[in-house]
C-alpha positions as CSV (number, residue, x, y, z in Angstrom):
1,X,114.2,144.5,-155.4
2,X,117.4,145.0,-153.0
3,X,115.5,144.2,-150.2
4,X,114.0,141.4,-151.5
5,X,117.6,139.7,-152.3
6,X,118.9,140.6,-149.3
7,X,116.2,139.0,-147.6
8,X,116.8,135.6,-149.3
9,X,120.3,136.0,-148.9
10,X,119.4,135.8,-145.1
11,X,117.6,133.3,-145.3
12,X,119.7,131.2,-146.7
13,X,122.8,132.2,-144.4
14,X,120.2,131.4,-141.4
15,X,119.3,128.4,-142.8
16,X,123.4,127.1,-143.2
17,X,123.9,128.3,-139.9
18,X,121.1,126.2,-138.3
19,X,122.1,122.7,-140.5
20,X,125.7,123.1,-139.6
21,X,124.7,123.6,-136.1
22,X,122.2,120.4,-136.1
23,X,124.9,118.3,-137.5
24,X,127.4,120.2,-135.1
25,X,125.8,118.5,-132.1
26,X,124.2,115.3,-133.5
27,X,127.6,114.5,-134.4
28,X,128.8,114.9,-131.0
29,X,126.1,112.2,-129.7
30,X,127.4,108.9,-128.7
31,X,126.2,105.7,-127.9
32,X,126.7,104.8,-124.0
33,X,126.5,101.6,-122.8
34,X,126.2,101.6,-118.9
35,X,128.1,99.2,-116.6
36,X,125.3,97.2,-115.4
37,X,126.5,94.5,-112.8
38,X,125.6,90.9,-114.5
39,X,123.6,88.7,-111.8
40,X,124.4,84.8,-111.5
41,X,123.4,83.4,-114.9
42,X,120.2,80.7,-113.8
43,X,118.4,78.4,-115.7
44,X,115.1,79.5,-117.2
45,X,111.8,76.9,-117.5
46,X,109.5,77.1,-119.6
47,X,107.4,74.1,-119.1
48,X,103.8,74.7,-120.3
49,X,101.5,72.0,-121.1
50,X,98.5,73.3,-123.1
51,X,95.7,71.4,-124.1
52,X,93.6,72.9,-126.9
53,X,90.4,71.8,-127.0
54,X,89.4,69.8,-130.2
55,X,92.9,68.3,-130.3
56,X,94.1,65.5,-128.3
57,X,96.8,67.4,-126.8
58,X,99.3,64.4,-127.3
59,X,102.1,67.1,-129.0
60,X,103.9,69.4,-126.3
61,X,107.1,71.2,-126.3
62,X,109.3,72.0,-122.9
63,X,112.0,74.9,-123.4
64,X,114.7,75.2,-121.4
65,X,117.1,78.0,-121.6
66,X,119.7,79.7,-119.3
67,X,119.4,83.9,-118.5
68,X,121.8,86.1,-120.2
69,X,123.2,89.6,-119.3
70,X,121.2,93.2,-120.5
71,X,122.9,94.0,-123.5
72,X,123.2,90.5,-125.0
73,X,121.8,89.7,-128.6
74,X,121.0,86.0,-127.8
75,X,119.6,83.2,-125.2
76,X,122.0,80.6,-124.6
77,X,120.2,77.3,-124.7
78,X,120.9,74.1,-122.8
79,X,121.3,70.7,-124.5
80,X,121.4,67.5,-123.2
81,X,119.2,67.8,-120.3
82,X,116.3,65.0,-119.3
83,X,112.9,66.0,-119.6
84,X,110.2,63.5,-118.6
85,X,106.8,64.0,-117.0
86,X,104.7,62.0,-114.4
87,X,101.2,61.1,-114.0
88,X,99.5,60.4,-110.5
89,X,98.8,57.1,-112.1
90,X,102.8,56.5,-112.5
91,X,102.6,57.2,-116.5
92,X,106.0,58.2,-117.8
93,X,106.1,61.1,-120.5
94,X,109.5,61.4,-122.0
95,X,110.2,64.5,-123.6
96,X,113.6,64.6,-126.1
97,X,115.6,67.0,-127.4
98,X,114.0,68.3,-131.3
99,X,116.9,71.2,-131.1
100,X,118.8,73.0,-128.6
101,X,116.5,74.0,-126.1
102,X,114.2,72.4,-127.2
103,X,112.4,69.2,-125.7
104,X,109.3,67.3,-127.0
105,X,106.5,64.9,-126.3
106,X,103.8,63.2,-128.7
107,X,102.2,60.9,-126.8
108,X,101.3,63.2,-123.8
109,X,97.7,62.3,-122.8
110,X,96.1,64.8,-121.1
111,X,93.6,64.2,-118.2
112,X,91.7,67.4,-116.5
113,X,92.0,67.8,-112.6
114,X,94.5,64.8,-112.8
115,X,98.2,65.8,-110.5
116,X,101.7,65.9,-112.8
117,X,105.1,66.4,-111.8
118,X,107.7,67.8,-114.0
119,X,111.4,65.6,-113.8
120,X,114.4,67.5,-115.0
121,X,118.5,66.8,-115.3
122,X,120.3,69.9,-116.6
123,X,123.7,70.9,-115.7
124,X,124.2,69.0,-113.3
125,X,120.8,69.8,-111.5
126,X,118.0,68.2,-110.8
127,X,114.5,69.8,-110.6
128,X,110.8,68.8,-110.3
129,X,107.4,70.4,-110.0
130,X,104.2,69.9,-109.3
131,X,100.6,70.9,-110.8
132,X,97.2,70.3,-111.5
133,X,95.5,69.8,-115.2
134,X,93.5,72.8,-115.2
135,X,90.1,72.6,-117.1
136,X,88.5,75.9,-119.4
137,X,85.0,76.9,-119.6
138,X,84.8,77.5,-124.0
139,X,84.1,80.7,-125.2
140,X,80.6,81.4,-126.4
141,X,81.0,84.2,-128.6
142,X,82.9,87.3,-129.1
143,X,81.6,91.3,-130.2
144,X,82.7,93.7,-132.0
145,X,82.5,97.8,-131.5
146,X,84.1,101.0,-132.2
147,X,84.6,102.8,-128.3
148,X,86.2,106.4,-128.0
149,X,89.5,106.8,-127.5
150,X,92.0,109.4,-125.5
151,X,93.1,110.6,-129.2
152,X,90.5,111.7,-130.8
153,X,89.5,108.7,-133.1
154,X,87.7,105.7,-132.4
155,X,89.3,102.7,-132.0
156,X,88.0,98.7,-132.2
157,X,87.0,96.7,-129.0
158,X,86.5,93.0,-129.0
159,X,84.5,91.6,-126.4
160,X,84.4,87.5,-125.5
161,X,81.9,85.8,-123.3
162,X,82.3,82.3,-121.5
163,X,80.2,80.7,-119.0
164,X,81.7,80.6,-115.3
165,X,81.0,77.5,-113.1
166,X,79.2,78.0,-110.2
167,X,80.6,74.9,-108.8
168,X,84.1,76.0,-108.0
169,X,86.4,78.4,-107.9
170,X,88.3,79.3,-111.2
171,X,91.2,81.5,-112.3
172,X,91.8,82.5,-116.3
173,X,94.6,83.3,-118.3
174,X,93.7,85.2,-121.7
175,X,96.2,85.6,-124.6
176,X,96.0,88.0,-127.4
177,X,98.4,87.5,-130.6
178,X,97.8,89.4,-133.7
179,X,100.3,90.9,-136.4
180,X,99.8,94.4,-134.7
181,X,100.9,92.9,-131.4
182,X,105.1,93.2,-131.3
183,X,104.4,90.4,-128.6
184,X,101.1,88.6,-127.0
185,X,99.0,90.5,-124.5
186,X,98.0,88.7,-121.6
187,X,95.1,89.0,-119.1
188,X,93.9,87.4,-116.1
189,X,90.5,87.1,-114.4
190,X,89.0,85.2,-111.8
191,X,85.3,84.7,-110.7
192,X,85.6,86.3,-107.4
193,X,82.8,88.5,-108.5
194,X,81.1,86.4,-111.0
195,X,81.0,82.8,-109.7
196,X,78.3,80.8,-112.1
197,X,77.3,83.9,-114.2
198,X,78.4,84.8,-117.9
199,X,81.9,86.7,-117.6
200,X,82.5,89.4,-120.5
201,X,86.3,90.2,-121.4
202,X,87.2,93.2,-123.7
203,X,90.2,93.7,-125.6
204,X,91.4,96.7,-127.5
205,X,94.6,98.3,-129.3
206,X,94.8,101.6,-131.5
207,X,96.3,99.8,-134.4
208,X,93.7,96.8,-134.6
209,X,92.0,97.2,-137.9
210,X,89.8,95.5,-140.1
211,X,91.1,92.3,-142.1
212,X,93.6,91.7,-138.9
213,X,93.1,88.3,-137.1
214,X,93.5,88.3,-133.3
215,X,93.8,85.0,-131.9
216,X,92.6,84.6,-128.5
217,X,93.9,81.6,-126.5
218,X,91.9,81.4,-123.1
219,X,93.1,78.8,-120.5
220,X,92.2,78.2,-117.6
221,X,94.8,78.1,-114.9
222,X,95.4,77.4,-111.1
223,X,95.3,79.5,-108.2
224,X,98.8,79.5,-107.4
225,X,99.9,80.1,-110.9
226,X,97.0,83.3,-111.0
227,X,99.3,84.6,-108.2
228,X,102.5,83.7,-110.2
229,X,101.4,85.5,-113.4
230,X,99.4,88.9,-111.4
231,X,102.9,89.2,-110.1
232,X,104.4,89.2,-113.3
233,X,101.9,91.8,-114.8
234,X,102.5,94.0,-112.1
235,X,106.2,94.3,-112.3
236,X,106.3,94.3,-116.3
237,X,103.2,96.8,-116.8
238,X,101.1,93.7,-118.6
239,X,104.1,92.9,-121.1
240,X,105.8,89.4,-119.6
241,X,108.8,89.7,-121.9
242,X,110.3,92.8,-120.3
243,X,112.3,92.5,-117.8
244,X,110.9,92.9,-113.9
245,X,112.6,94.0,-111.2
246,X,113.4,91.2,-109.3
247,X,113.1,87.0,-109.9
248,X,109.7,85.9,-109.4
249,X,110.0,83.0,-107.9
250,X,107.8,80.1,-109.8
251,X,107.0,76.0,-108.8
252,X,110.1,74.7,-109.8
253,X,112.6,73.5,-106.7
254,X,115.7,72.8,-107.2
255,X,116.5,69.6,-105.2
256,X,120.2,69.3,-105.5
257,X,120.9,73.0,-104.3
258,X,118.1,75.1,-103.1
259,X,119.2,78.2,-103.3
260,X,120.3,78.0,-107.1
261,X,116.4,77.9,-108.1
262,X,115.1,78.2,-111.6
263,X,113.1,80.9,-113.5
264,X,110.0,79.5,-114.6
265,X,106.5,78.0,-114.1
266,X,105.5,74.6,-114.8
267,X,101.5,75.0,-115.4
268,X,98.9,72.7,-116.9
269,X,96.0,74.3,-118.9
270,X,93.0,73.3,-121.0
271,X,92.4,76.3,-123.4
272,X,89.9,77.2,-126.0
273,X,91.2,79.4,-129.2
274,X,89.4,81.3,-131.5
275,X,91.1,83.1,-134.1
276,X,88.7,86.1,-135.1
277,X,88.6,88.2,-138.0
278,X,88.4,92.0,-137.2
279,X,85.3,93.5,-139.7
């Protein structure tokens, strides 16, 4: 019976000794901030126009916003700037300010493999672009099956198919949103390999699960913005909203100072979405 209590008595002693000593140093842990040098704040773009199939694509939004430094909790916006966008047939497309940032259009009309060119007045500078209407083959169908996974347990995949062209050339732009997903997943392909045949893209995540919906949004996109976004991949590991080591450079020139360019693409897409429901 002695031993027995002095053994608890231990035990508990140990036990003291190894909370005080947790607390000890967790106590001692401090949040550090590190002086990271703050580049020249620039203006940020994000001029998308994005045709949905089955709508008439007449609603679009422009955001423009300016870059902030690592540790800060918001995205300063900028007001007052004039948005408007050209046809090659010399139709004007004015797009005006809903809220800050913020810059819209409903009467865009949408015309595939038609030139437009992006006007815009902020701060004191002035910028254009210049792109192409891009069309989108539609997706044909999408599968469902459970694939191994590295853990142990297996996980969902979701595979789409769409018809390729065999009569050009054509670079895609696949986004994944779901309530899983903190942010979209994006993927590109192109038909290097599979010019006018069925192309098959699969999509997985280890905490996709039955009753979720993923929406796919599948655009099609031009060469040069292909290049822009494999780029952006690269340096951010397939997550655009991290931050990449260096400015991309997009399409966007600014014409009153050069060298004080914008972040940013200005691209035209037809897409197809399908929001699917994960069985």
């Amino acid at each position: 019976m002695n031993k027995l209590k002095k053994y608890n008595v231990m035990n508990k002693a140990l036990a003291l000794m190894s909370l005080l000593f947790v607390v000890f140093f967790t106590s001692c842990e401090d949040v550090v901030n590190l002086d990271l040098d703050t580049g020249e704040s620039r203006i940020v773009i994000d001029a998308e126009i994005i045709w949905k199939k089955g709508t008439t694509g007449n609603n679009q939004v422009i955001k423009i916003s300016k870059t902030a430094s690592y540790y800060s909790s918001s995205t300063p916006k900028v007001s007052g700037a004039q948005v408007r966008v050209e046809n090659s047939t010399g139709d004007v497309f004015t797009f005006n300010e809903s809220e800050p940032g913020v810059y819209v259009c409903t009467n865009f009309v949408p015309v595939i493999d038609m030139d437009y060119k992006l006007f815009i007045q902020a701060e004191g500078q002035s910028f254009t672009a210049v792109e192409k209407l891009t069309s989108v083959t539609p997706i044909d169908k999408i599968e469902q099956q459970m694939i191994p996974d590295f853990g142990g347990e297996d996980i969902i995949e979701l595979t789409f198919y769409y018809k390729d062209p065999a009569d050009q050339l054509n670079f895609y732009l696949t986004q994944y949103k779901s309530s899983f997903l903190i942010f979209p997943q994006y993927e590109i392909t192109n038909d290097e390999f599979y010019n006018g045949n069925e192309i098959s893209t699969r999509f997985s995540h280890e905490d996709m699960k039955p009753g979720n919906t993923v929406t796919i949004t599948h655009r099609g996109i031009s060469k040069n913005f292909y290049n822009y976004m494999k780029l952006i991949l690269e340096a951010s590991s397939a997550n655009p909203f991290s931050v990449p080591p260096g400015n991309i450079r997009g399409n966007i020139v600014n014409n009153t100072d050069v060298n004080n360019f914008a972040l940013g693409y200005f691209r035209l897409c037809e897409a197809d979405e399908v929001p699917y429901l994960v069985k």
